[in-house]
LUMFI-696892 format. One record per residue (C-alpha): residue in three letters; x, y, z. Coordinates in steps of 0.05 Angstrom, whole numbers, plus 5000, padded with zeros to 4 digits. Last residue first. Example, Ala and Ser with C-alpha at 12.3 -4.5 7.8 and 13.67 -1.06 7.14 Angstrom:
2
<pt type="SER" x="5273" y="4979" z="5143"/>
<pt type="ALA" x="5246" y="4910" z="5156"/>
% end
This chain:
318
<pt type="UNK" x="6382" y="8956" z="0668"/>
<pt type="UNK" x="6341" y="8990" z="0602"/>
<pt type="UNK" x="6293" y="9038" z="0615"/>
<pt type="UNK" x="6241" y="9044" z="0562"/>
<pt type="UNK" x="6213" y="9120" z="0540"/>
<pt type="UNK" x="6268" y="9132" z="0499"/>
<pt type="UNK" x="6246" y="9076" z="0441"/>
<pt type="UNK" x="6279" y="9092" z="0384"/>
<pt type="UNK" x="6343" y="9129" z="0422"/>
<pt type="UNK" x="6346" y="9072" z="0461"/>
<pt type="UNK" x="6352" y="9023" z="0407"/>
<pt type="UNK" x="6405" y="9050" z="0373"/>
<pt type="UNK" x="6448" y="9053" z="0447"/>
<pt type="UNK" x="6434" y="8983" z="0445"/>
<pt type="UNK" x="6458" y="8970" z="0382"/>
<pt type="UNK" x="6524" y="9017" z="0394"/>
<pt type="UNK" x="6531" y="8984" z="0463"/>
<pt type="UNK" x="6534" y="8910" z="0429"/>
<pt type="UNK" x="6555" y="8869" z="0495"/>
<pt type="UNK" x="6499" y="8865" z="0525"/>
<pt type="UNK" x="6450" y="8885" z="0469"/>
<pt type="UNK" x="6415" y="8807" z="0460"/>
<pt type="UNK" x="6410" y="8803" z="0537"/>
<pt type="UNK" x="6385" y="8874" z="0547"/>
<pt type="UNK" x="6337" y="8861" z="0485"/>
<pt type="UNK" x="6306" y="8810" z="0512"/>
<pt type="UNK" x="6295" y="8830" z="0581"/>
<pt type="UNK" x="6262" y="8895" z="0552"/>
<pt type="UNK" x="6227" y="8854" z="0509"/>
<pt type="UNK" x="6202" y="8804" z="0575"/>
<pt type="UNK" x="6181" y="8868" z="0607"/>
<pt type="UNK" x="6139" y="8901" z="0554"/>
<pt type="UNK" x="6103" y="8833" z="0552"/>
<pt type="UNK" x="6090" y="8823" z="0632"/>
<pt type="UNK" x="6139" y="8778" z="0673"/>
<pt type="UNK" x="6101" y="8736" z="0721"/>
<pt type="UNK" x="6102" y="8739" z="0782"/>
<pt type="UNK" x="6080" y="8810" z="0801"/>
<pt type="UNK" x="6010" y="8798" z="0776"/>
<pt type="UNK" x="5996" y="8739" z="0813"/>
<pt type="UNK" x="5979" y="8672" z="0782"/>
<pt type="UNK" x="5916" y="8655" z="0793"/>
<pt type="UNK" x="5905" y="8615" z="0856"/>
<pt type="UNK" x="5890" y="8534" z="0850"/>
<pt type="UNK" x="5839" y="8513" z="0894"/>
<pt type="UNK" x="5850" y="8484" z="0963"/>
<pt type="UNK" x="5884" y="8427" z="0995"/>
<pt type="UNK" x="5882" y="8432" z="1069"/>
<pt type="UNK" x="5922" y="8490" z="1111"/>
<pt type="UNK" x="5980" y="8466" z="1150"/>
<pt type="UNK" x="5976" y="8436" z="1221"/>
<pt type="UNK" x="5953" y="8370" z="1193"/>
<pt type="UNK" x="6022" y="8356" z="1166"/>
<pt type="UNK" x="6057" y="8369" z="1220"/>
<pt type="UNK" x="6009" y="8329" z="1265"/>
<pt type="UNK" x="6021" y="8279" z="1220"/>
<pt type="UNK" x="6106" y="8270" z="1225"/>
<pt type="UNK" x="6094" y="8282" z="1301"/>
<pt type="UNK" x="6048" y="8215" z="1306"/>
<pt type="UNK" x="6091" y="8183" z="1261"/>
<pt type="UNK" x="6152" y="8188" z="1295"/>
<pt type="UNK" x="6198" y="8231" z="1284"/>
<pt type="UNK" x="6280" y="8223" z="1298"/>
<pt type="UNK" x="6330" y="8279" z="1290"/>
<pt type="UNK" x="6334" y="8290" z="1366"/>
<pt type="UNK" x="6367" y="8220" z="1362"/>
<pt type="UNK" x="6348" y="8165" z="1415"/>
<pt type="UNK" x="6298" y="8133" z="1363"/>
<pt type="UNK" x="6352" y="8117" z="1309"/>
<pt type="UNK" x="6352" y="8171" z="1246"/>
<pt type="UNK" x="6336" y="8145" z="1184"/>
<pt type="UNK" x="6268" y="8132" z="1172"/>
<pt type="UNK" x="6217" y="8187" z="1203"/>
<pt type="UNK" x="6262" y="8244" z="1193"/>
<pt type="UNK" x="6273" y="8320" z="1236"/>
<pt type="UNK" x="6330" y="8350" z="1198"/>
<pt type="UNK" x="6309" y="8412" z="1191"/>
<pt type="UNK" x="6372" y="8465" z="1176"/>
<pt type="UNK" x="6374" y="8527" z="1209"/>
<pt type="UNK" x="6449" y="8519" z="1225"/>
<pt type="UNK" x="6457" y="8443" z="1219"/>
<pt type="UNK" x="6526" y="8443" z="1251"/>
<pt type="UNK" x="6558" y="8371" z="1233"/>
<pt type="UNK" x="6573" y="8307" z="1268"/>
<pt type="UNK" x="6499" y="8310" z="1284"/>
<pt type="UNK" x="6493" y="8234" z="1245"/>
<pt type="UNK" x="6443" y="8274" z="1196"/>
<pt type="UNK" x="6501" y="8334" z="1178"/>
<pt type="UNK" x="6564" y="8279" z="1174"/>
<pt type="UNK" x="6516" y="8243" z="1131"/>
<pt type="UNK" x="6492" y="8299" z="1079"/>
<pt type="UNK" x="6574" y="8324" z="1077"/>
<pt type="UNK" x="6587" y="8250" z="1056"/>
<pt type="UNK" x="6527" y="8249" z="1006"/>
<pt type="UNK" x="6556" y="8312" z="0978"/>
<pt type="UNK" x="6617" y="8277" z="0966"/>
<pt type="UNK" x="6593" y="8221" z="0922"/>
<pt type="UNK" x="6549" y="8266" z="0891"/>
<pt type="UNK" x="6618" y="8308" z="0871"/>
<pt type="UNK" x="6644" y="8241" z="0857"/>
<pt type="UNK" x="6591" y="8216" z="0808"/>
<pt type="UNK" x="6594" y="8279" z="0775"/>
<pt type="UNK" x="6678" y="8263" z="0759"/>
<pt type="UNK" x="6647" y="8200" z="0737"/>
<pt type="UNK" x="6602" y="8222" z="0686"/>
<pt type="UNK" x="6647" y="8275" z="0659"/>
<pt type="UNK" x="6667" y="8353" z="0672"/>
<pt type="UNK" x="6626" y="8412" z="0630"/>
<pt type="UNK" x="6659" y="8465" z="0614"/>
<pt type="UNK" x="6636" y="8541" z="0632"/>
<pt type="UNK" x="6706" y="8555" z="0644"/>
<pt type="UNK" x="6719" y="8499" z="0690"/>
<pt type="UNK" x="6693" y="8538" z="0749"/>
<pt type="UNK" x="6628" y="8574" z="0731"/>
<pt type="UNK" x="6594" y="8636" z="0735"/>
<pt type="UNK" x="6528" y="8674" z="0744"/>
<pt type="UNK" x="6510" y="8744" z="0711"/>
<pt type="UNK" x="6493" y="8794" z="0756"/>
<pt type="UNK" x="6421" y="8799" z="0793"/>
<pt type="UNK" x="6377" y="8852" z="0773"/>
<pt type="UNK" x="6313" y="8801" z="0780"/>
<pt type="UNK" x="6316" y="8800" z="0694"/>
<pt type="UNK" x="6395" y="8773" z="0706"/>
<pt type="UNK" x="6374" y="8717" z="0746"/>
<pt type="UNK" x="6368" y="8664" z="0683"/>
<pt type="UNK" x="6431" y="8690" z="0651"/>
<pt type="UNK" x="6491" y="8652" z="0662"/>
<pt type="UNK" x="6444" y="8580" z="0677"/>
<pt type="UNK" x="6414" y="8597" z="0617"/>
<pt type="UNK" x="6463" y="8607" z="0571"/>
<pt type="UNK" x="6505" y="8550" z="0607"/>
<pt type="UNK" x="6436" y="8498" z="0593"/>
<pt type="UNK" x="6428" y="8525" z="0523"/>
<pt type="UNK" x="6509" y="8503" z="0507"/>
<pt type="UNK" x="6490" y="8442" z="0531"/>
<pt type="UNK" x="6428" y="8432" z="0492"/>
<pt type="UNK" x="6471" y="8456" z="0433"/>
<pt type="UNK" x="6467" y="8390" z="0387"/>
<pt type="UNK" x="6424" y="8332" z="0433"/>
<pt type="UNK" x="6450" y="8269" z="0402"/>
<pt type="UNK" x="6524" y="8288" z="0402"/>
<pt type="UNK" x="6531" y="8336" z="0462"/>
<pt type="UNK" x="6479" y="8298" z="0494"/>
<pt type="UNK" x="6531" y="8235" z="0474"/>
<pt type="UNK" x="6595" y="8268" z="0498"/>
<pt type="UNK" x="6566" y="8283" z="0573"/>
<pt type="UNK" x="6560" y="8202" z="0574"/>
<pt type="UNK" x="6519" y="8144" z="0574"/>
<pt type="UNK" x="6456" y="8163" z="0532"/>
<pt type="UNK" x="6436" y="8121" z="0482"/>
<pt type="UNK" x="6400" y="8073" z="0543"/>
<pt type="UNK" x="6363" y="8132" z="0562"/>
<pt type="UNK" x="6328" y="8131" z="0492"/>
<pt type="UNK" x="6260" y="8112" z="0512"/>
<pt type="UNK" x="6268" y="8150" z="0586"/>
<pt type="UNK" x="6260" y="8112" z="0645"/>
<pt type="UNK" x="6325" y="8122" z="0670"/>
<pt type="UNK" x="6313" y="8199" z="0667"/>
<pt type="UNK" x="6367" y="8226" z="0637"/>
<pt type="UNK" x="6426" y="8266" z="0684"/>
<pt type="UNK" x="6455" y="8333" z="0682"/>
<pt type="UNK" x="6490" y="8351" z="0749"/>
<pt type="UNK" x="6490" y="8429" z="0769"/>
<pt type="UNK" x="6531" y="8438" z="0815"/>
<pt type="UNK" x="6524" y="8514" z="0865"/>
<pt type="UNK" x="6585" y="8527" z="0895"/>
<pt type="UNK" x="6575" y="8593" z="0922"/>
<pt type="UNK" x="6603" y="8661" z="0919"/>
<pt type="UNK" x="6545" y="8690" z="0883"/>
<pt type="UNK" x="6529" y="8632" z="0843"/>
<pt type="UNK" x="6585" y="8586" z="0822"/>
<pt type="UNK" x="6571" y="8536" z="0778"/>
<pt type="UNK" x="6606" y="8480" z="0769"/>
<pt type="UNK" x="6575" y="8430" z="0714"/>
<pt type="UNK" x="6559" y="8370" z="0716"/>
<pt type="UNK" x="6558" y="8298" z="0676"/>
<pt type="UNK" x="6520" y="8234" z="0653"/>
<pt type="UNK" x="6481" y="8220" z="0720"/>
<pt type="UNK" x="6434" y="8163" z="0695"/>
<pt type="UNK" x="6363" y="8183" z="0732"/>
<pt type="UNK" x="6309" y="8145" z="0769"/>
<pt type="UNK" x="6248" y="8186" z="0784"/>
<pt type="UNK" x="6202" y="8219" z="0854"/>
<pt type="UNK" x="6147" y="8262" z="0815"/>
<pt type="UNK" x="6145" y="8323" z="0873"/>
<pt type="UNK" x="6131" y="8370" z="0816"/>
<pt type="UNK" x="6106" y="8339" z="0752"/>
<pt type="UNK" x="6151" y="8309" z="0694"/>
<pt type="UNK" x="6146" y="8329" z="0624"/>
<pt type="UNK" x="6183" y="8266" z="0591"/>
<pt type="UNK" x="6232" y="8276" z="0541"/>
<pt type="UNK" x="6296" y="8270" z="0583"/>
<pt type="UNK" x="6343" y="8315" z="0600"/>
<pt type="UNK" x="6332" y="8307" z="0674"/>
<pt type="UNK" x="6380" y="8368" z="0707"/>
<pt type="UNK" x="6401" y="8353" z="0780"/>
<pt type="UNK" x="6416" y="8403" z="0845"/>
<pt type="UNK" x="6451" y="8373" z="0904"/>
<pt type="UNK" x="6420" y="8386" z="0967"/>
<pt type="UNK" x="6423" y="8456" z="0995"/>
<pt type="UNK" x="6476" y="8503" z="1038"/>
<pt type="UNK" x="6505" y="8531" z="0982"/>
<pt type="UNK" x="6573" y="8506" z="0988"/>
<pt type="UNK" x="6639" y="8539" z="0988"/>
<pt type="UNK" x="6676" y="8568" z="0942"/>
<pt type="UNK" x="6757" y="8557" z="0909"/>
<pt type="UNK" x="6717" y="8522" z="0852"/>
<pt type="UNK" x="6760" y="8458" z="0853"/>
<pt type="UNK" x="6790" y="8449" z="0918"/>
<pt type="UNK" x="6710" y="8462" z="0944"/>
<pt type="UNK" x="6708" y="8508" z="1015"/>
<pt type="UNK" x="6672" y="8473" z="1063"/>
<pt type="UNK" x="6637" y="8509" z="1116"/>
<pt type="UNK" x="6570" y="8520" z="1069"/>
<pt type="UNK" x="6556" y="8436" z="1059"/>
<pt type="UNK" x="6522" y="8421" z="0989"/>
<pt type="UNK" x="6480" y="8369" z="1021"/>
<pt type="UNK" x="6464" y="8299" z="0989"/>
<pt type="UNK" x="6410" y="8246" z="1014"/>
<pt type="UNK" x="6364" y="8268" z="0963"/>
<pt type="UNK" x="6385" y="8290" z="0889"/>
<pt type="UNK" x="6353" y="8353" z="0872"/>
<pt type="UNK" x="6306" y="8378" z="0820"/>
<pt type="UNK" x="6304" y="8414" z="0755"/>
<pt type="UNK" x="6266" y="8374" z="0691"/>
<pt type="UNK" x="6296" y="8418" z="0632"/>
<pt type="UNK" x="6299" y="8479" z="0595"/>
<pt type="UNK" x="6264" y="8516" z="0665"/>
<pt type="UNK" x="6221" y="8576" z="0640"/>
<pt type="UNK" x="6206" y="8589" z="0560"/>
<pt type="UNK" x="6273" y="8598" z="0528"/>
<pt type="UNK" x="6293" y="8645" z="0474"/>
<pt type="UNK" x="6305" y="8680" z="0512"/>
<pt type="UNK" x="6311" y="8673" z="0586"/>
<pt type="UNK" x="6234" y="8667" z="0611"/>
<pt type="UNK" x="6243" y="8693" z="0684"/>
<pt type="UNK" x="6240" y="8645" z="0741"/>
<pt type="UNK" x="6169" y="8660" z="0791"/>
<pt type="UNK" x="6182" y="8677" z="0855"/>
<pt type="UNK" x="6127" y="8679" z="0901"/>
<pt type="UNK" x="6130" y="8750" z="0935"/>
<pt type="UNK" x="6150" y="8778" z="0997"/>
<pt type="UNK" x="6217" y="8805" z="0977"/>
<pt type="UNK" x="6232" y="8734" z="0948"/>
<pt type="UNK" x="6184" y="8673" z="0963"/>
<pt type="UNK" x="6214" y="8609" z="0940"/>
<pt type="UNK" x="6148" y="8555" z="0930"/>
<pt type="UNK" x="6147" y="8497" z="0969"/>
<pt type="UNK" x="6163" y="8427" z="0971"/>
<pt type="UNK" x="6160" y="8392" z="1033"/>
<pt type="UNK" x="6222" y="8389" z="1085"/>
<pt type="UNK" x="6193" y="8336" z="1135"/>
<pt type="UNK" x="6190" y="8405" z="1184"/>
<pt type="UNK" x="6218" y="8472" z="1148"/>
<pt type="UNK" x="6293" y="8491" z="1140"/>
<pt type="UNK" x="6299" y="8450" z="1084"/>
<pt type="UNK" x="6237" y="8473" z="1045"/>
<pt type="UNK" x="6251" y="8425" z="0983"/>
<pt type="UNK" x="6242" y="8479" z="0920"/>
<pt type="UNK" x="6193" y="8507" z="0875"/>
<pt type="UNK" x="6208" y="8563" z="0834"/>
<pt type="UNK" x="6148" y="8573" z="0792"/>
<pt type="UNK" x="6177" y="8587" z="0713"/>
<pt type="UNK" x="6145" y="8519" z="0681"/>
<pt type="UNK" x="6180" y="8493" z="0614"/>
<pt type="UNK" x="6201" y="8427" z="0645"/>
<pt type="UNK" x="6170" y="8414" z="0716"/>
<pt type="UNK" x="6213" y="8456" z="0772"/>
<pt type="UNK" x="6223" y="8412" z="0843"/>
<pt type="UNK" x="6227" y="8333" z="0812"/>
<pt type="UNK" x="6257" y="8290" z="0872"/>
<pt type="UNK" x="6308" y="8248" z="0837"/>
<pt type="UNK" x="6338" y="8186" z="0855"/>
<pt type="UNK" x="6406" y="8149" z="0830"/>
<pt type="UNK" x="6426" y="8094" z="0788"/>
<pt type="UNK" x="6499" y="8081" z="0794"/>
<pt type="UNK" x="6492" y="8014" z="0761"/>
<pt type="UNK" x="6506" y="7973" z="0825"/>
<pt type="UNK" x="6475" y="8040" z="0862"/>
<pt type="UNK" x="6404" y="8028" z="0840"/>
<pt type="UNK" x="6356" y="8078" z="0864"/>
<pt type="UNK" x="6423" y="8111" z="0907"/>
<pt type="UNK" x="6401" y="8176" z="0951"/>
<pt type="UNK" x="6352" y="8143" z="0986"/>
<pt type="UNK" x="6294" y="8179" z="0995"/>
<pt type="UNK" x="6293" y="8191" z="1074"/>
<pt type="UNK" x="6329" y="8257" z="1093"/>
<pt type="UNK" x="6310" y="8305" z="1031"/>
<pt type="UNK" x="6246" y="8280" z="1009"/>
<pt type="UNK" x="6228" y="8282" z="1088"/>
<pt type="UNK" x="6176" y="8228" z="1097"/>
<pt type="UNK" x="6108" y="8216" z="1120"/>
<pt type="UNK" x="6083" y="8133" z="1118"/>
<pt type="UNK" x="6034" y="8114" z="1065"/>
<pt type="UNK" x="6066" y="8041" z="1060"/>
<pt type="UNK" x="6092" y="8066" z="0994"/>
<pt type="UNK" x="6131" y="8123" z="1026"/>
<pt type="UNK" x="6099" y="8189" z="1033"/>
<pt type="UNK" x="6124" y="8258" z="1013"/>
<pt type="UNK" x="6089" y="8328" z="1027"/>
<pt type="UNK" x="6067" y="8383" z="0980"/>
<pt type="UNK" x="6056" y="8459" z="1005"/>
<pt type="UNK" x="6018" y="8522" z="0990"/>
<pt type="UNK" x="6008" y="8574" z="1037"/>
<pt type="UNK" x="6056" y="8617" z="1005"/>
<pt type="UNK" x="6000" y="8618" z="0950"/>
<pt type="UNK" x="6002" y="8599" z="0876"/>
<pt type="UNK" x="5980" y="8523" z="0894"/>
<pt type="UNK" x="5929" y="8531" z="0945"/>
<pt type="UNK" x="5945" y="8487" z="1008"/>
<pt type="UNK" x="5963" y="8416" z="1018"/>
<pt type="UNK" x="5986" y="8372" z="0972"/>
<pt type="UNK" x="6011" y="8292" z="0981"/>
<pt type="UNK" x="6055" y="8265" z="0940"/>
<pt type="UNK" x="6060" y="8182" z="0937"/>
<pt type="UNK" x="6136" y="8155" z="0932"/>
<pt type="UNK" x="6149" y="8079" z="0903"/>
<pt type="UNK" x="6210" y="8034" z="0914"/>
% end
């Protein structure tokens, strides 16, 4: 099973978009009509690439918007753009979601005491490959973590791409910890800290910080996928969900699209364009990222930090 992107717009721009189609060039919602299982004999599963590796633009499915494309997450009126978290540069990993699966807000998780946040299922590829946003893969789920992100359940699954040339090493949260020495320890640290530049507080996570197993994940995907079903079946309130789809839903739903609808929808947005530069207020600038830097490495050393201050006065440190 094969998935062709589609832009539209000016990447760097609110404007800009990127649609799904299914091999036989049909429209589709990444989140309603990739199957959530590639291979679900060996618990293979799909993942719709937001975030590349090492990139900071937040993109994300649009769930409240028509066939759900990916676009960029505008805060305060501006693109947002994920802070380098030292001594990281942007996302530590592939970030994306697993379709089919919804997070569902009016159910309160036994194990993290929150509810959900409302979006599919996020997934980490720790793979070696730089994949590119929308890039549709097949991942191994080898564990999660709970986060919880204020007041949400927000799970973080850590999976390999299957295609990866040492995939087949990799069967269990043990063996990153093994073959991959403090990449798990990275992804907490930056997961804790990653919204703390934007003036956010530091995330948490059930567990302790500790990540749960390969088939404890397959579970909470397992679960997800229920809440997703209950939602596209109407059994469930979408809120301001879209679930308008061009596969799933029979013809008598409101849910259903037909082809027609699924182009007009993407013909009303604006065609591909140019590449913007990125704006100003993005991106961190340099006497930014070392203020970030040293708030992170001062946090919880007030006589360093106070040290620091008194060198360099004219910084404000949040």
């Amino acid at each position: 099973m094969s998935f062709i992107t589609e832009e539209r717009g000016n990447p760097n721009t609110q404007n800009y978009r990127v649609f799904f189609k299914n091999a036989e060039g049909k429209y589709i919602s990444p989140f309603h009509d990739i199957p959530m299982y590639a291979d679900e004999l060996q618990n293979i599963f799909h993942m719709v690439v937001e975030v590349p590796r090492w990139s900071n633009a937040k993109m994300e499915i649009a769930t409240k918007d028509p066939l759900n494309p990916l676009k960029q997450d505008v805060k305060k009126g501006n693109l947002r753009y994920v802070a380098n978290v030292f001594p990281h540069k942007g996302y530590i990993w592939n970030y994306g979601a697993i379709p089919q699966t919804w997070e569902d807000p009016g159910h309160k998780d036994s194990d993290t005491g929150c509810c959900g946040d409302n979006d599919p299922i996020d997934v980490c590829d720790i793979g070696s490959k730089v994949c590119s946003c929308g890039e549709v893969i097949k991942v191994k789920i080898l564990g999660i973590l709970a986060m919880i992100d204020e007041g949400e359940t927000d799970w973080k699954v850590i999976a390999i791409n299957f295609e990866d040339p040492d995939a087949k090493d990799f069967n269990s949260i043990s063996d990153v910890r093994r073959l991959k020495p403090g990449y798990l320890e990275a992804t907490v640290d930056w997961f804790r800290k990653y919204k703390v530049p934007d003036g956010k507080p530091e995330n948490q996570f059930a567990f302790g910080g500790e990540f749960k197993d390969k088939d404890f994940a397959i579970d909470v995907i397992q679960s997800t996928h229920a809440f997703w079903e209950a939602l596209i079946s109407q059994q469930t309130n979408a809120g301001g969900l879209n679930c308008k789809n061009t596969c799933i839903s029979s013809r008598d739903s409101s849910y259903c699209c037909s082809n027609d609808e699924a182009k007009a929808v993407v013909e009303a947005t604006c065609p591909c364009g140019n590449e913007d530069p990125i704006p100003s207020t993005g991106m961190q600038q340099p006497l930014d990222v070392i203020v970030n830097i040293v708030v992170q490495l001062t946090n919880n050393e007030p006589k360093v930090r106070l040290k620091f201050m008194r060198f360099c006065p004219h910084l404000k440190l949040h």
